[in-house]
C-alpha positions in Angstrom: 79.1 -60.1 -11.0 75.3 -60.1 -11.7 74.6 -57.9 -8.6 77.4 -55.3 -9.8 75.8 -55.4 -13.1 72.2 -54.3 -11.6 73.5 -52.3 -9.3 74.8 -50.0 -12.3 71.9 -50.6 -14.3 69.9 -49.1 -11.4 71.6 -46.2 -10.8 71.8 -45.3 -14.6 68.1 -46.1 -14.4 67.4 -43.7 -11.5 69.4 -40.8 -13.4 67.7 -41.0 -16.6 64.5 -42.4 -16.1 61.4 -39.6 -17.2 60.4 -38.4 -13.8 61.1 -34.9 -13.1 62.0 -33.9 -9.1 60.6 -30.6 -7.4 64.1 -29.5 -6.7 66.4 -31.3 -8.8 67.4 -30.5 -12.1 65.9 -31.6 -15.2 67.9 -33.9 -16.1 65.7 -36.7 -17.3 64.7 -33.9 -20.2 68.4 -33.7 -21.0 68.8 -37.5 -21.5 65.0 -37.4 -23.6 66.5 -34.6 -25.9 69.6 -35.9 -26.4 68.6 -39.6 -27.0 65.6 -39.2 -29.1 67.3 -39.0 -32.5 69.2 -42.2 -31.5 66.2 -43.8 -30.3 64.1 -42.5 -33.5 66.9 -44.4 -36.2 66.8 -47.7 -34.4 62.7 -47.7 -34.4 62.7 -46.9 -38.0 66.0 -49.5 -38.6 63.7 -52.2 -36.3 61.2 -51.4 -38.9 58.9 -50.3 -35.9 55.7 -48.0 -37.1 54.6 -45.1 -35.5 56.7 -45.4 -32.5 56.9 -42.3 -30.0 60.6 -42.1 -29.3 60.4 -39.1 -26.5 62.0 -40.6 -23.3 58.4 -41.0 -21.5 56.2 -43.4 -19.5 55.6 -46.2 -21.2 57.2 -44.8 -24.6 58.9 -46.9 -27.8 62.1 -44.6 -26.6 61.5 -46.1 -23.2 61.9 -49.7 -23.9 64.9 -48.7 -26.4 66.3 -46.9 -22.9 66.2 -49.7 -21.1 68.3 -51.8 -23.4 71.2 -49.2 -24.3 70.7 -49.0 -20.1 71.7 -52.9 -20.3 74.4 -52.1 -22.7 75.8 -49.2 -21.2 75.7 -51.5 -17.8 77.9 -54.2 -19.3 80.2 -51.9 -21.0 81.0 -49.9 -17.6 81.1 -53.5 -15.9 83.4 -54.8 -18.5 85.8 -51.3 -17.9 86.1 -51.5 -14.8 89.1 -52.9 -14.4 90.3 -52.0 -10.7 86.9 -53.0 -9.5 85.5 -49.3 -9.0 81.9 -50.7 -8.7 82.8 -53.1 -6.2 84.6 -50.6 -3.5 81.8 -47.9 -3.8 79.3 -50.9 -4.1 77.9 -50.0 -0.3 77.5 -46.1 -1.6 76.0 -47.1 -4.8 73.6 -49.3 -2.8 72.7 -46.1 -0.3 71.7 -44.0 -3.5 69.5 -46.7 -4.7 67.9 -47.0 -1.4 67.6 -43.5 -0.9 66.1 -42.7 -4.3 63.7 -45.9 -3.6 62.7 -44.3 -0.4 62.0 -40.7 -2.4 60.0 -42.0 -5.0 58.0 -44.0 -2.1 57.4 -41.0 0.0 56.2 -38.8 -2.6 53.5 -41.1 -3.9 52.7 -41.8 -0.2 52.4 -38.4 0.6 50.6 -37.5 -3.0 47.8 -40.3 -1.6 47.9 -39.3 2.0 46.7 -35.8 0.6 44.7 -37.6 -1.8 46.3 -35.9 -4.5 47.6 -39.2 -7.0 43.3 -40.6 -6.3 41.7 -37.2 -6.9 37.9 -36.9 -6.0 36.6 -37.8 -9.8 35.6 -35.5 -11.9 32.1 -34.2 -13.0 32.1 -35.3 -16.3 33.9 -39.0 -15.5 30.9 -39.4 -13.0 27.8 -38.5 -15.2 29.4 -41.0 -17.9 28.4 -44.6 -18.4 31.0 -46.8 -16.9 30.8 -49.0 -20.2 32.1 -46.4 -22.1 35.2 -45.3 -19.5 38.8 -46.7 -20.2 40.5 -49.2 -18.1 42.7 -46.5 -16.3 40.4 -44.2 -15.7 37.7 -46.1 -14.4 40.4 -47.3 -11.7 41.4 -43.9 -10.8 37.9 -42.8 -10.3 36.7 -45.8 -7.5 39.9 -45.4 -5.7 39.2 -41.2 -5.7 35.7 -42.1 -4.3 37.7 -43.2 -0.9 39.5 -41.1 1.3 40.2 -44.1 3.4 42.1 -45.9 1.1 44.1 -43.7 -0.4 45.4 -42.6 3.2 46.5 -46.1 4.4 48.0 -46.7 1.4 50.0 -43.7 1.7 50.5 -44.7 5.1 52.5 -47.7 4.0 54.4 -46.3 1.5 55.3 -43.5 4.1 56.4 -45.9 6.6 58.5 -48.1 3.6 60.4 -45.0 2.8 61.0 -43.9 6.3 62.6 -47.6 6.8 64.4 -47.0 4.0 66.2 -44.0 5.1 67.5 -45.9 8.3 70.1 -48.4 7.8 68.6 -51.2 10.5 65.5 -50.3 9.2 66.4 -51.2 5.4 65.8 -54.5 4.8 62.1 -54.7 6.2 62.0 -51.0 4.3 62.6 -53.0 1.1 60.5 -55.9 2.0 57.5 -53.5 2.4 58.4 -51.9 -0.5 58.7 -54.9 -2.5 55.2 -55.9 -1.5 53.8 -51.9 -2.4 55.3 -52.0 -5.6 54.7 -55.5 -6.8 50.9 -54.5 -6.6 51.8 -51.3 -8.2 53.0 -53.2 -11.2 50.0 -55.5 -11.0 47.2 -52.7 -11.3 49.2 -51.2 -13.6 49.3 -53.8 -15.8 45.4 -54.6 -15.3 44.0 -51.7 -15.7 46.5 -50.4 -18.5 47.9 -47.6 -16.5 51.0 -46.2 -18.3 53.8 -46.3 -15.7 54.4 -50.2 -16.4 58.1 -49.6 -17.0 58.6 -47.4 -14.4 57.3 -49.5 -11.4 58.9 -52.1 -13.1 61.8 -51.0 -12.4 60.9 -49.5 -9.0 60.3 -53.2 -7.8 63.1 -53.9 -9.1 65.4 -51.7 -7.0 63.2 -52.7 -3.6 64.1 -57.1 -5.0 67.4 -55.7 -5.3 68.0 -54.4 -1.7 66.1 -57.6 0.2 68.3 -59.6 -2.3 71.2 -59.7 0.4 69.1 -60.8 3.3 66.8 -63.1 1.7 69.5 -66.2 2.2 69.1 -64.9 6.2 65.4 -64.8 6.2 65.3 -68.5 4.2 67.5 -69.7 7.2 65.4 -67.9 10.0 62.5 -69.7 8.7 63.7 -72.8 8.7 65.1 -72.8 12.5 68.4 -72.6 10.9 71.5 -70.4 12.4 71.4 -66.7 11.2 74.7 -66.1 9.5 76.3 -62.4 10.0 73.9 -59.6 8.9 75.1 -58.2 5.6 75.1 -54.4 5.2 73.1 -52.5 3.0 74.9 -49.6 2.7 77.5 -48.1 4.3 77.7 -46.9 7.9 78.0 -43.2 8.9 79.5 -42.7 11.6 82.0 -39.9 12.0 80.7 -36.9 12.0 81.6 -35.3 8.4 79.6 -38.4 7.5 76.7 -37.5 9.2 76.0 -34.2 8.7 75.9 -34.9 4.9 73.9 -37.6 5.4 71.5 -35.5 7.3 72.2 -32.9 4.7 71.2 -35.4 2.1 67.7 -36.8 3.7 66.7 -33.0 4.8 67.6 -32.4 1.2 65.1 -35.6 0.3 62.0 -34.6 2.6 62.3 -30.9 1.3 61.9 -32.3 -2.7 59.1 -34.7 -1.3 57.0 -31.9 0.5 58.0 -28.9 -2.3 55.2 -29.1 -4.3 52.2 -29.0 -1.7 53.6 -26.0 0.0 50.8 -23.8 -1.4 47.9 -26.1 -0.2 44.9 -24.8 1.7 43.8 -28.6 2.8 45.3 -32.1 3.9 42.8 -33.3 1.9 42.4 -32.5 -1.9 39.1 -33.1 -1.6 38.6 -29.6 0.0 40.6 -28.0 -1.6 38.6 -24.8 -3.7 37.5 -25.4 -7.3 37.9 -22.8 -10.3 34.1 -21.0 -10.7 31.4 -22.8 -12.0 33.6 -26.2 -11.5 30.6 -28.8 -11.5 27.7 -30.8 -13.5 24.8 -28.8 -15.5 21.5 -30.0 -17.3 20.1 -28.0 -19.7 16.3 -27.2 -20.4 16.3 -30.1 -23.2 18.0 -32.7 -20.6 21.5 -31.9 -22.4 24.3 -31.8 -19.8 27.9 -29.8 -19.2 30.4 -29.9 -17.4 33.0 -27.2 -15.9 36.3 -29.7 -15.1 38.8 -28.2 -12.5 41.7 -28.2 -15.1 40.2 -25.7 -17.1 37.4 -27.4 -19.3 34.3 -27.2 -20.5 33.2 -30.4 -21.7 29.8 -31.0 -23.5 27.1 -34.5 -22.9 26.7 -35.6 -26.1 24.5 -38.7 -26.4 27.3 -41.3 -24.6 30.2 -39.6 -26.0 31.8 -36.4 -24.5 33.2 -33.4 -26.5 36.0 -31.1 -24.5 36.6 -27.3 -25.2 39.3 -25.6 -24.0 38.0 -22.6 -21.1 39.0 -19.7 -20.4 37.8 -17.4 -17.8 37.3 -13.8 -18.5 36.4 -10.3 -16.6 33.3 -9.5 -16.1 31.6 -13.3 -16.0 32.9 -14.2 -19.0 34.1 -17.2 -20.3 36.0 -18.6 -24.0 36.0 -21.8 -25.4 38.7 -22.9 -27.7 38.3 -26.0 -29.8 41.1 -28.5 -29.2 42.2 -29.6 -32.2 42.3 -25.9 -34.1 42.7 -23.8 -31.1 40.2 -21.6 -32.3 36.9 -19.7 -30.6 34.2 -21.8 -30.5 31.7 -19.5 -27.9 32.4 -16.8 -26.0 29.8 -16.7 -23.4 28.6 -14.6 -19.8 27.1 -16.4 -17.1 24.8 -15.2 -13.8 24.4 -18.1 -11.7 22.4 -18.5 -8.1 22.5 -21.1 -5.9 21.1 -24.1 -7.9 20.8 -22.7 -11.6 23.4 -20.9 -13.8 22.0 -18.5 -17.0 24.5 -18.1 -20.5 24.0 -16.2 -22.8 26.5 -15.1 -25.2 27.6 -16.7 -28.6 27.6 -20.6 -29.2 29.4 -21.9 -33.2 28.6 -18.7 -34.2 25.0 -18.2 -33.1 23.2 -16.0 -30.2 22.2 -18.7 -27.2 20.2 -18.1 -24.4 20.3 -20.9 -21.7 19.1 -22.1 -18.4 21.0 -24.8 -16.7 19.8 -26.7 -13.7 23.0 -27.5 -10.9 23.2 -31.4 -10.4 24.8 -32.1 -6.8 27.4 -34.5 -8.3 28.6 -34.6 -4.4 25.5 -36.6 -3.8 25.9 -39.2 -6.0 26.0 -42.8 -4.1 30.2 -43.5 -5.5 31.0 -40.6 -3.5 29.8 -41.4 0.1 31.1 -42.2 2.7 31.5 -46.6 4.0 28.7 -46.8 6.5 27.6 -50.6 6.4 29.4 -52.5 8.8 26.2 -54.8 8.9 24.7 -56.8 5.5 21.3 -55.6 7.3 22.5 -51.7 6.9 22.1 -52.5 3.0 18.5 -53.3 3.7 17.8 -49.2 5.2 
């Protein structure tokens, strides 16, 4: 009864959790629009302040999900009076493992191209660590290694390739037990706000090992293996396997979408937006030109973010973020280790010279190279 019961909780999980797919349809904004009123009259009946009820990562709407997701689990359970759940139990199993494997091979494939642990930023590296959050601090060390971030995507690759294949499934959900429970962990460390996702991404890979961890208990003990039990059903016949063919193809094409435009295997190489890069002033004051559109200004040990713009003729706006409105509009010559502005700065004439820092060279971003304590000493 308790496996029925998480086995709909799952799938109801799967179908409404915030994650959008490449090539499916938005359906997780449906269930966020159509739940948020509901979810914004129990916070305020739980007496709960300032609670963000949008269905998101980590959200007070979230957590209310997940327990009308309980609910709604039981109620179907409880309905299900000619055992429904229990006949299409193997198929219901297949879409968790299949949805598993998805959500494993794009975040293998996002770090085998290095595009989850980006190369950090300008500004994130010319900032005192003190003075970085949690998160971000996390995301930047792992960006400085290309190593890392494509053996872990390795892994997660290889757990969502096992999951695909049905002899493959149980040691696919073992490895993706094991991926996912340290998911969770740094998540939870370093304060990354996808706790209740993971969570429940975990939960689906316990949930598919559940069945052969009684076999595994009795193979390490010497004991007799008892008859496999299947996770998921078998197809075999040959309308059966074309849709499930149709299916994965239909998988891998979601996972790979969104890098068909890529120049590099490695996000790393990929071109930056002009100017993208760090900038001292003639006073010592430094800039920087972030690759999502930013212009972001060193002040003392804080940082202050403008909105840019790019305009003909070597121009460039900046907006302010919280009014939206023109804070410089500025034109720019630059050569190959200085950049000249000139142009209007809050409203008066500026005329500046900026020195180009190699932010490339910085010691976090080279390469491993000590494989002896007495390389350290060189």
């Amino acid at each position: 009864m308790l496996y029925r019961w998480t086995t709909i909780y799952l799938i109801l999980f799967a179908l409404t959790a915030p994650i959008e797919q490449p090539l499916w349809p938005a359906y997780s904004r449906f269930w966020a629009e159509a739940f948020e009123p509901f979810y914004r009259a129990s916070g305020a009946a739980l007496g709960i302040d300032q609670g963000y009820y949008v269905l998101a990562s980590d959200s007070t709407g979230f957590y209310l999900h997940l327990v009308v997701l309980a609910v709604g689990a039981t109620l179907l359970l409880l309905w299900d009076k000619k055992n429904w759940s229990q006949q299409f139990q193997p198929y219901l199993q297949l879409g968790i493992a299949y949805y598993l494997g998805m959500q494993l091979g794009r975040y293998g494939l996002d770090k085998l191209l290095k595009q989850q642990f980006f190369l950090p930023e300008p500004n994130t590296l010319y900032q005192p660590l003190g003075y970085i959050e949690k998160d971000l601090a996390f995301w930047s060390v792992m960006g400085s290694s290309w190593s890392y971030s494509f053996w872990t995507g390795i892994v997660e690759i290889l757990a969502a390739l096992a999951l695909f294949y049905r002899p493959s499934r149980a040691l696919g959900a073992l490895l993706a037990a094991g991926v996912m429970g340290q998911v969770l962990l740094i998540n939870i460390s370093f304060d990354i706000n996808v706790k209740i996702y993971s969570a429940g991404l975990l939960w689906m890979a316990l949930y598919l090992f559940w069945p052969r961890l009684k076999g595994l208990w009795a193979w390490s003990s010497g004991q007799a293996l008892a008859a496999k039990q299947s996770l998921g059903p078998s197809f075999r016949k040959g309308q059966k396997r074309v849709l499930k063919t149709s299916l994965l193809l239909l998988i891998l094409l979601n996972i790979a979408w969104p890098y068909r435009h890529r120049q590099h295997w490695n996000d790393d190489l990929e071109p930056r937006p002009p100017l993208h890069g760090a900038y001292a002033l003639e006073n010592g004051q430094q800039f920087y030109i972030h690759r999502r559109g930013y212009w972001i200004m060193q002040q003392g040990r804080r940082q202050k973010s403008y909105r840019l713009r790019y305009l003909p003729k070597d121009g460039l706006a900046l907006y302010d973020l919280q009014s939206d409105s023109l804070w410089a509009r500025l034109y720019y010559r630059q050569t190959s280790d200085q950049l000249f502005l000139f142009g209007k700065w809050a409203g008066q004439e500026v005329s500046w010279r900026a020195n180009t820092l190699m932010y490339r060279e910085l010691p976090l971003l080279q390469p491993a190279q000590h494989w002896r304590v007495e390389d350290w000493r060189e």
